[in-house]
LOVEXMAR-417392 format. One record per residue: y, z, x of N, C-alpha, C, O in turn. Coordinates in steps of 0.2 Angstrom, whole numbers, padded with zeros to 4 digits, always signed. Example, Ala and Ser with C-alpha at 12.3 -4.5 7.8 and 13.67 -1.06 7.14 Angstrom:
2
-0028+0039+0066-0022+0039+0062-0016+0039+0066-0017+0042+0071 -0011+0035+0064-0005+0036+0068+0000+0039+0064+0006+0040+0067 
// end
This chain:
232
+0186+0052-0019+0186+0047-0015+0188+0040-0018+0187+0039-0024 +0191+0036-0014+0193+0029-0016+0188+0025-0020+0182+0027-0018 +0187+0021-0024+0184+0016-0029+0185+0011-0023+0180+0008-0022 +0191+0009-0017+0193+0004-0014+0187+0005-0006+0187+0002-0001 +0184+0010-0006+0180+0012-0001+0174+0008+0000+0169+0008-0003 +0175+0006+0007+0168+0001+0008+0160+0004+0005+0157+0009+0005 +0158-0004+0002+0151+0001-0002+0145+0003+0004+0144+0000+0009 +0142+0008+0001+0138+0009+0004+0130+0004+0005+0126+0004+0000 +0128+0000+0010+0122-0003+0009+0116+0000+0008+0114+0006+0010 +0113-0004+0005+0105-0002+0004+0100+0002+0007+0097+0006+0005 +0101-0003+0016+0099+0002+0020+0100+0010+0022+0097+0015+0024 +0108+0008+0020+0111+0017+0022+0110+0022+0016+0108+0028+0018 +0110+0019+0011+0108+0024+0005+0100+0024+0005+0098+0030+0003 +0096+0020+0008+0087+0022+0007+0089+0028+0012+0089+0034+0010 +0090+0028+0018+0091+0032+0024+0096+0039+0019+0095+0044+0021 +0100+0038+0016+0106+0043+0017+0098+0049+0011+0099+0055+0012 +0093+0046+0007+0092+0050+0003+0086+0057+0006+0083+0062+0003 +0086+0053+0014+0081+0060+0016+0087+0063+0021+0086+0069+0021 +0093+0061+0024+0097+0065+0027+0104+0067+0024+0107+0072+0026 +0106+0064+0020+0113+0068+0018+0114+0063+0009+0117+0058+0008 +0109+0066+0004+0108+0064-0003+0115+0064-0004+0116+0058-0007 +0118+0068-0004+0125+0071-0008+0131+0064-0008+0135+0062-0012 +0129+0061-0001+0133+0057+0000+0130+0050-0003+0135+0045-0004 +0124+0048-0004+0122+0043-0007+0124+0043-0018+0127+0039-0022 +0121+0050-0018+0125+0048-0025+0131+0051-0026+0131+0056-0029 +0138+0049-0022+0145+0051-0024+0144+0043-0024+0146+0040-0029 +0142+0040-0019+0142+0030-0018+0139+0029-0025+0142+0025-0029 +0134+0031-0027+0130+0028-0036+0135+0031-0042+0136+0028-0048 +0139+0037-0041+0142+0040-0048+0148+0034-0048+0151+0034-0054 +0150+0029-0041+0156+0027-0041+0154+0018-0043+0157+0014-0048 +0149+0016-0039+0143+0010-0040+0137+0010-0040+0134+0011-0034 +0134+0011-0047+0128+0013-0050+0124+0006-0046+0127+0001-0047 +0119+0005-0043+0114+0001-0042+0106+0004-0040+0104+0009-0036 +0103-0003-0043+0097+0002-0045+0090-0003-0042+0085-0001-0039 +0091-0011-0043+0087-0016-0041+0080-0015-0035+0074-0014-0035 +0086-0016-0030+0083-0014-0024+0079-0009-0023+0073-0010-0021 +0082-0003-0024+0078+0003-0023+0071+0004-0027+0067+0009-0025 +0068+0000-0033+0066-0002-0038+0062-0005-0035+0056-0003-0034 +0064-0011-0032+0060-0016-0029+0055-0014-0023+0049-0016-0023 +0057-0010-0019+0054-0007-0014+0049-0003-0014+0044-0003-0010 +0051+0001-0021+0046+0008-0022+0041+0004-0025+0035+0007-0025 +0040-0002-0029+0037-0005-0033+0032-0009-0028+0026-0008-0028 +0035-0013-0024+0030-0015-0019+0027-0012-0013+0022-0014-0009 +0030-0005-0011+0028-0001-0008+0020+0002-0010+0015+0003-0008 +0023+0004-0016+0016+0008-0018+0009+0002-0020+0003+0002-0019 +0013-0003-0022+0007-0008-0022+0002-0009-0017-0004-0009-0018 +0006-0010-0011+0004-0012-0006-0001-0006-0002-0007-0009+0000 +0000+0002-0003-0003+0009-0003-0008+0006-0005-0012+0005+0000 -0010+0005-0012-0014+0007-0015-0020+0002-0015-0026+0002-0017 -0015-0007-0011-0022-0010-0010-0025-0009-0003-0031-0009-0001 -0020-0009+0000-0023-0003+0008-0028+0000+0007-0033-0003+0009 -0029+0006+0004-0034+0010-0001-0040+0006-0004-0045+0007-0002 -0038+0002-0008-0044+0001-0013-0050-0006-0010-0056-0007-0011 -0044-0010-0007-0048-0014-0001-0054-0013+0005-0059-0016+0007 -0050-0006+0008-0056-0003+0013-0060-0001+0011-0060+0002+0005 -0068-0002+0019-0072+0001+0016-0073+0010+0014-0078+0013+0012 -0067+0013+0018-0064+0020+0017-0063+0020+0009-0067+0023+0005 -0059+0018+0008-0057+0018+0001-0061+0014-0005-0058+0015-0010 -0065+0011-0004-0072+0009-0007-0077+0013-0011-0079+0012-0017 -0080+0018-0002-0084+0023-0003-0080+0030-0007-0082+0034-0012 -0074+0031-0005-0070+0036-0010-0073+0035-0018-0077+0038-0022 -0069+0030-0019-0067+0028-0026-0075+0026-0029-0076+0027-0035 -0080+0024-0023-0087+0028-0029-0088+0034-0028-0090+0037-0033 -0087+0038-0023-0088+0044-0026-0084+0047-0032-0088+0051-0036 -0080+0047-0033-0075+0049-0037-0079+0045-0044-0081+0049-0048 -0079+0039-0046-0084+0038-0049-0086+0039-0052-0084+0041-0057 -0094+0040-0049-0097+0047-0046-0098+0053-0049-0103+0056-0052 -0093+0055-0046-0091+0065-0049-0090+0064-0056-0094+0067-0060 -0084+0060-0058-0083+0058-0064-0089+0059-0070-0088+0062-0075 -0093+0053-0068-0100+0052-0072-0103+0059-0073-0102+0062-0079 -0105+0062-0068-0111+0068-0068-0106+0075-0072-0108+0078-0077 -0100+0075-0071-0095+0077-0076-0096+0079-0083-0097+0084-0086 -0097+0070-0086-0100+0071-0093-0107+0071-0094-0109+0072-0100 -0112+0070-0087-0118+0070-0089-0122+0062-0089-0128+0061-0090 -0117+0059-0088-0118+0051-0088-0121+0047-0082-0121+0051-0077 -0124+0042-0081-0126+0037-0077-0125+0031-0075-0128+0027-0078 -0120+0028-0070-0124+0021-0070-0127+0017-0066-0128+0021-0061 -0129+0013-0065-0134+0008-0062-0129+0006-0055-0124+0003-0057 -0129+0007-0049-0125+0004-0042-0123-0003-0046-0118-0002-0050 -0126-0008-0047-0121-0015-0048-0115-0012-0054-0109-0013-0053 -0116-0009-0062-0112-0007-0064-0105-0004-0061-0100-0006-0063 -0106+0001-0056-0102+0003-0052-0099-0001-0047-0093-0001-0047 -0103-0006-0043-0100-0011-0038-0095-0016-0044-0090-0020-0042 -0096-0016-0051-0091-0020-0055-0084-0019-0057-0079-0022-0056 -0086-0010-0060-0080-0006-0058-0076-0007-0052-0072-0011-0053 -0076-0005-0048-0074-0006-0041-0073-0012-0038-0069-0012-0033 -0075-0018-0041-0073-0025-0040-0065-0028-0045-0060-0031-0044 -0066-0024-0050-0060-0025-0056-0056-0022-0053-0050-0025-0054 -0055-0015-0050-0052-0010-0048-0047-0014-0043-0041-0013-0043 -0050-0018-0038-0048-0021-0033-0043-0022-0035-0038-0018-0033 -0041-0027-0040-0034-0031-0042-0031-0028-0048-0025-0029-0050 -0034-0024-0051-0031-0021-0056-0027-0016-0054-0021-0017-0055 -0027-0010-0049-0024-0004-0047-0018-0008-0044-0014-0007-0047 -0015-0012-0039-0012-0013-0038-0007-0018-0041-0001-0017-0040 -0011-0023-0044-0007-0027-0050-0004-0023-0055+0002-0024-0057 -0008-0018-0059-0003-0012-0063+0000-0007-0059+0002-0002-0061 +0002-0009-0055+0007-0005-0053+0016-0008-0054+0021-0006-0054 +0014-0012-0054+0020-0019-0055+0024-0018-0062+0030-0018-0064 +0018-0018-0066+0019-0016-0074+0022-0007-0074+0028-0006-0075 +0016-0001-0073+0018+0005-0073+0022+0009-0071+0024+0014-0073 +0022+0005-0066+0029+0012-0060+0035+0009-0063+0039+0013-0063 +0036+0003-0066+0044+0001-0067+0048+0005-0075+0053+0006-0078 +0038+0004-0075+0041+0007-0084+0042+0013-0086+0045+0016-0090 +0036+0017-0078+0037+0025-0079+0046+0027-0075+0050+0030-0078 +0045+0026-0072+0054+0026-0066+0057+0024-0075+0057+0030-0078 +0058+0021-0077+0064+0021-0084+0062+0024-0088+0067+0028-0090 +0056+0026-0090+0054+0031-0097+0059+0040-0092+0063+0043-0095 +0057+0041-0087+0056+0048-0084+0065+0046-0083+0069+0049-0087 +0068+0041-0079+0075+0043-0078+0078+0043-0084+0083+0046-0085 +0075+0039-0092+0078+0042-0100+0077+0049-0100+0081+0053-0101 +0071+0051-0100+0072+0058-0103+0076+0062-0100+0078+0066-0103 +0078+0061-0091+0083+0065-0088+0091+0063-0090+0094+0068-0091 +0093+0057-0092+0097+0057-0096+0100+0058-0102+0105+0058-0104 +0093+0060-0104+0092+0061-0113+0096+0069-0113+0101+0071-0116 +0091+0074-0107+0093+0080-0108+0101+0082-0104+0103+0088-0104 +0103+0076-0100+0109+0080-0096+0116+0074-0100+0122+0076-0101 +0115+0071-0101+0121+0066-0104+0121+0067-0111+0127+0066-0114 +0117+0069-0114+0116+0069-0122+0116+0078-0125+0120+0081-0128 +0110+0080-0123+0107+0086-0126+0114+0091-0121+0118+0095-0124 +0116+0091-0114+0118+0095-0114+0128+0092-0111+0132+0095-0107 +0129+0088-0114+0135+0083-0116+0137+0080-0106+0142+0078-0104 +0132+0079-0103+0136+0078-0098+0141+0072-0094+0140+0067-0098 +0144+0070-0090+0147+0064-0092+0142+0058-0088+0145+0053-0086 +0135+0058-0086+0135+0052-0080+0134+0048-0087+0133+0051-0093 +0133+0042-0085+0131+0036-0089+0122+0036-0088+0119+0039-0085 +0118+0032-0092+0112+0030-0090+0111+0026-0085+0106+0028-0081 +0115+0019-0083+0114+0016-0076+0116+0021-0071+0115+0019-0066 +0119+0025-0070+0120+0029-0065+0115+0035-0064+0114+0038-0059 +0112+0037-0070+0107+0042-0070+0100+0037-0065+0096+0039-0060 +0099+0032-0069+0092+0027-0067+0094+0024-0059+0089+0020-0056 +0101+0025-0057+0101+0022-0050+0100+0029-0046+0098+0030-0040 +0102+0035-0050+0099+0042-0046+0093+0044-0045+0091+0047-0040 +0088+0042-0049+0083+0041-0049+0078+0037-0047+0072+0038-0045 +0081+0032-0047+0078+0026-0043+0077+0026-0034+0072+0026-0031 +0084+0028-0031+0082+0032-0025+0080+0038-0024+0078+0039-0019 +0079+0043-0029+0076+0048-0026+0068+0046-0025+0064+0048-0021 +0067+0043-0030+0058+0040-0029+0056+0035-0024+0051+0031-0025 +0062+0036-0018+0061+0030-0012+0057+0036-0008+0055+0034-0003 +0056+0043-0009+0056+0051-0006+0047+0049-0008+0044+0051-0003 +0044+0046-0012+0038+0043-0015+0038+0040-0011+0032+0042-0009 +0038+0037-0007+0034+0032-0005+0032+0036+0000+0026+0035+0003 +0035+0040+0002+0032+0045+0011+0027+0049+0008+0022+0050+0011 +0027+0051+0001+0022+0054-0004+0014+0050-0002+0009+0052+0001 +0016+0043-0005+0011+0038-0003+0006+0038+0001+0000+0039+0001 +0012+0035+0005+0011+0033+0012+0006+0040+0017+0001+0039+0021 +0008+0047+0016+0006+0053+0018-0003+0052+0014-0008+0052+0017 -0003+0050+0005-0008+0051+0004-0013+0046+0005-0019+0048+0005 -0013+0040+0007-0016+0034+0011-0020+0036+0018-0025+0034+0021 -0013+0041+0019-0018+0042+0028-0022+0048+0026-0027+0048+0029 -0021+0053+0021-0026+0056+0020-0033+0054+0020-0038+0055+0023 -0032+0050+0014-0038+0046+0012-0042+0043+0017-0048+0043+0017 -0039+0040+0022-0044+0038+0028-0047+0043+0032-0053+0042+0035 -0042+0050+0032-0042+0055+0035-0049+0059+0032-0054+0060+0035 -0048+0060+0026-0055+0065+0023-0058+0061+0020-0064+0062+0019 -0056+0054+0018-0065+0052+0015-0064+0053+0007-0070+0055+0004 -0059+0053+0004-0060+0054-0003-0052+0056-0006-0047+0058-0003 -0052+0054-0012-0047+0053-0015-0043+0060-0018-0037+0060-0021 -0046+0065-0017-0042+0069-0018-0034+0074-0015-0033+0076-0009 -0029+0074-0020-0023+0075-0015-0024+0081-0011-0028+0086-0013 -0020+0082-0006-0019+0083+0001-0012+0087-0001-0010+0092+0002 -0010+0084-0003-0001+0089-0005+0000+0091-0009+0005+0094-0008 -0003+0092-0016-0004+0096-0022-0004+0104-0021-0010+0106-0021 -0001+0109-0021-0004+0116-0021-0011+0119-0021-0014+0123-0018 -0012+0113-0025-0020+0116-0028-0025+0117-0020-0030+0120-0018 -0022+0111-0017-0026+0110-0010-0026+0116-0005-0030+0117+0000 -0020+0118-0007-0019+0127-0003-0021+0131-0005-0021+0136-0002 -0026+0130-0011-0030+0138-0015-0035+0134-0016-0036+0131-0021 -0039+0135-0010-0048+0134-0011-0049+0137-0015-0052+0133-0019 -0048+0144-0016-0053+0149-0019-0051+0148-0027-0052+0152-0031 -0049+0142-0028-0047+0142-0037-0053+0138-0037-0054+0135-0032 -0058+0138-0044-0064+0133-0049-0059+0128-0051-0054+0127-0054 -0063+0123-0048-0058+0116-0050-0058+0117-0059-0052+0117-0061 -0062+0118-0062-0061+0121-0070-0056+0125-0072-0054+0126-0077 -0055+0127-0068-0049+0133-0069-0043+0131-0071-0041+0126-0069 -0040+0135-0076-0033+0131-0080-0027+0132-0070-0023+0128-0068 -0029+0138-0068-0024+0137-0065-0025+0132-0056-0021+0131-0051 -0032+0129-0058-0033+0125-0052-0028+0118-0055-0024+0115-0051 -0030+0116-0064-0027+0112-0064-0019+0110-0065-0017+0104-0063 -0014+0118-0067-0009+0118-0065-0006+0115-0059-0001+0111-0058 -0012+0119-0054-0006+0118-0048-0008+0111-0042-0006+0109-0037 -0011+0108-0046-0013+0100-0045-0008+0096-0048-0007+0091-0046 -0005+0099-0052+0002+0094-0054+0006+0097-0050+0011+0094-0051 +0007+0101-0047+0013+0104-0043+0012+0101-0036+0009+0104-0032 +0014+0094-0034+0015+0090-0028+0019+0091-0024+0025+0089-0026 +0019+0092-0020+0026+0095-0013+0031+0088-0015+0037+0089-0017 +0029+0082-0014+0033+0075-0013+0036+0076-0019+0041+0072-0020 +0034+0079-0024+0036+0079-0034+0040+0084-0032+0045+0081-0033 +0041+0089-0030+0045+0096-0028+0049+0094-0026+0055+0094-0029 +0049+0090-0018+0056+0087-0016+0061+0082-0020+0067+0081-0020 +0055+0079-0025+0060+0072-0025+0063+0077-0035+0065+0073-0039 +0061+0084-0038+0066+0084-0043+0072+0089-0038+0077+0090-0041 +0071+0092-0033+0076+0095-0031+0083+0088-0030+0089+0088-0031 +0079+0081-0027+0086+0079-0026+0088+0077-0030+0094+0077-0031 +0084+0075-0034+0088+0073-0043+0093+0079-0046+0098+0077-0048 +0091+0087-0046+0096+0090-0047+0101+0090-0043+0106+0094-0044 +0103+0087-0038+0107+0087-0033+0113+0081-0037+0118+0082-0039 +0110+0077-0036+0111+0070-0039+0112+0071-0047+0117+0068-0049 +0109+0072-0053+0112+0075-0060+0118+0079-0057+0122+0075-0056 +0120+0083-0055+0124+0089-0052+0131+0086-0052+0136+0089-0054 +0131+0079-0047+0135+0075-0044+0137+0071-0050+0143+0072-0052 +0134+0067-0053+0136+0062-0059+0138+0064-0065+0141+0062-0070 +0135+0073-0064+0139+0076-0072+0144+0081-0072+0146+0085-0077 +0146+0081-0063+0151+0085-0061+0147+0092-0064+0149+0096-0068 +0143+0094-0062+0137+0102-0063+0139+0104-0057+0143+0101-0054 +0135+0111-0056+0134+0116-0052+0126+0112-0050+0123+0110-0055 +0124+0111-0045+0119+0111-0043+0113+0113-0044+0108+0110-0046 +0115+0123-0043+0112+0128-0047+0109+0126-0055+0104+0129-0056 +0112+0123-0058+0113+0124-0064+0108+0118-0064+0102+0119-0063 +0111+0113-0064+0104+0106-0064+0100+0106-0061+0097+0100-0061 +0098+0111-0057+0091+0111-0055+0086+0116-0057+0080+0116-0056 +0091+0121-0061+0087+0126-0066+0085+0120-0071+0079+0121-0073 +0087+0118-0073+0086+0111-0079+0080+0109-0079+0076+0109-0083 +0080+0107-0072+0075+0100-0069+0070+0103-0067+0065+0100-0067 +0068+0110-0066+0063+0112-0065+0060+0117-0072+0054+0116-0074 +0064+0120-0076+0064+0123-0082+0058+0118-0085+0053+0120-0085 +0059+0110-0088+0057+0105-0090+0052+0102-0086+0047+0099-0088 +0053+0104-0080+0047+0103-0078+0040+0106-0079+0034+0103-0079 +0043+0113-0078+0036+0117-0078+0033+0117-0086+0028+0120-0087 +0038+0115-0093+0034+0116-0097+0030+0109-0098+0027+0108-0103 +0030+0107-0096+0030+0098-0098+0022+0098-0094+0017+0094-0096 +0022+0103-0088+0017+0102-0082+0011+0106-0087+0006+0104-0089 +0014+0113-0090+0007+0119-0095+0006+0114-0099+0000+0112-0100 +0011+0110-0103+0008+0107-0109+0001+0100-0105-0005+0098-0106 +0004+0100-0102-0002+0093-0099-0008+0097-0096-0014+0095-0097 -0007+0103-0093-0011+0107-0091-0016+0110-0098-0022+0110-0097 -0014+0112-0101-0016+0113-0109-0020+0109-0112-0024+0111-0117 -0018+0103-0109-0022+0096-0115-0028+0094-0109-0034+0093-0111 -0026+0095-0103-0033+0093-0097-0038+0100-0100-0043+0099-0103 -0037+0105-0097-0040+0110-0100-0046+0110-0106-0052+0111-0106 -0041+0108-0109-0044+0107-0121-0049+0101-0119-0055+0101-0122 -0048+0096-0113-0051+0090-0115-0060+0091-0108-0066+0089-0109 -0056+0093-0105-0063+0096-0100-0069+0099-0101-0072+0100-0096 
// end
């Protein structure tokens, strides 16, 4: 395709990445941009999570979790103790999101750079890996957004898209309850389009960069599964 080809807008690329991905990043392998899609997911999920922590839905959750938490270790504390927590909580959870999601979105699109442009020579650049990755995490906010109405829906913060939620019958204890609590459907969709999109920017087989992307995922999910485990 022409370099001289009209650019694709923001609006068309947020939309192109739940209906036709492939066409969004041949536009990013040609003009890498990442801002916007950045900005969005950034104030989206903020917005999520003071929705949540604001109501008295999300209030009563976030003590019981609390809550479960305490009795967990064996611990107590005092209702006002609790009502402090949860008062801090108010502005802290969505104010760190401002800070965390921008730094985690660059930490996680380097490591996918690290292993497809470096470790396995391929040609994308890094601003074009971090603008691939930037939109496929606009797939996150429907993640979000699906878990916010959960939460109003059952009354507690626990996910609703996770595997783990399809298998009653696993002991929350269980290394493989906690396995497959890192295995999130919206986490699922959004490395499949990244292997779509690495695929595209490093001239790969699809096949091939999604064997990648899931290969590293799944050690990375036992090793953290390992350490929840050891530490529980």
């Amino acid at each position: 395709m022409s370099e001289n080809q009209a650019a694709m807008g923001f609006p068309a690329r947020a939309l192109g990445i739940f209906t036709a991905p492939s066409s969004v990043f041949e536009e990013l392998a040609r003009r890498p941009t990442w801002l916007a899609a950045l900005l969005l997911i950034t104030f989206s999920i903020m917005v999520l999570n003071g929705v949540v922590i604001w109501s008295k839905t999300g209030e009563a959750a976030t003590r019981q979790q609390i809550q479960e938490a305490l009795e967990k270790r064996g611990q107590t504390l005092p209702p006002e103790a609790v009502d402090s927590q949860i008062a801090i909580y108010r502005y802290a959870a969505p104010v760190s999101v401002l800070v965390v999601l921008p730094l985690a979105t660059l930490g996680l699109a380097g490591l996918v750079y690290l292993i497809f442009s470096i470790a396995l020579g391929g040609e994308g650049t890094f601003r074009q890996t971090f603008s691939v990755y930037t939109h496929v995490s606009l797939i996150g906010i429907v993640g979000a957004a699906v878990a916010t109405g959960m939460v109003f829906l059952k009354g507690n913060l626990k996910s609703s898209t996770a595997l783990s939620a399809f298998l009653p019958f696993l002991e929350e204890t269980s290394f493989a309850y906690k396995f497959f609590q890192g295995m999130d459907l919206f986490i699922l969709w959004q490395l499949a389009v990244v292997a779509i999109g690495m695929g595209i920017i490093n001239k790969m087989a699809t096949r091939k960069a999604a064997t990648i992307i899931f290969s590293v995922y799944l050690v990375i999910l036992v090793l953290i599964t390992v350490v929840r485990q050891a530490l529980s």
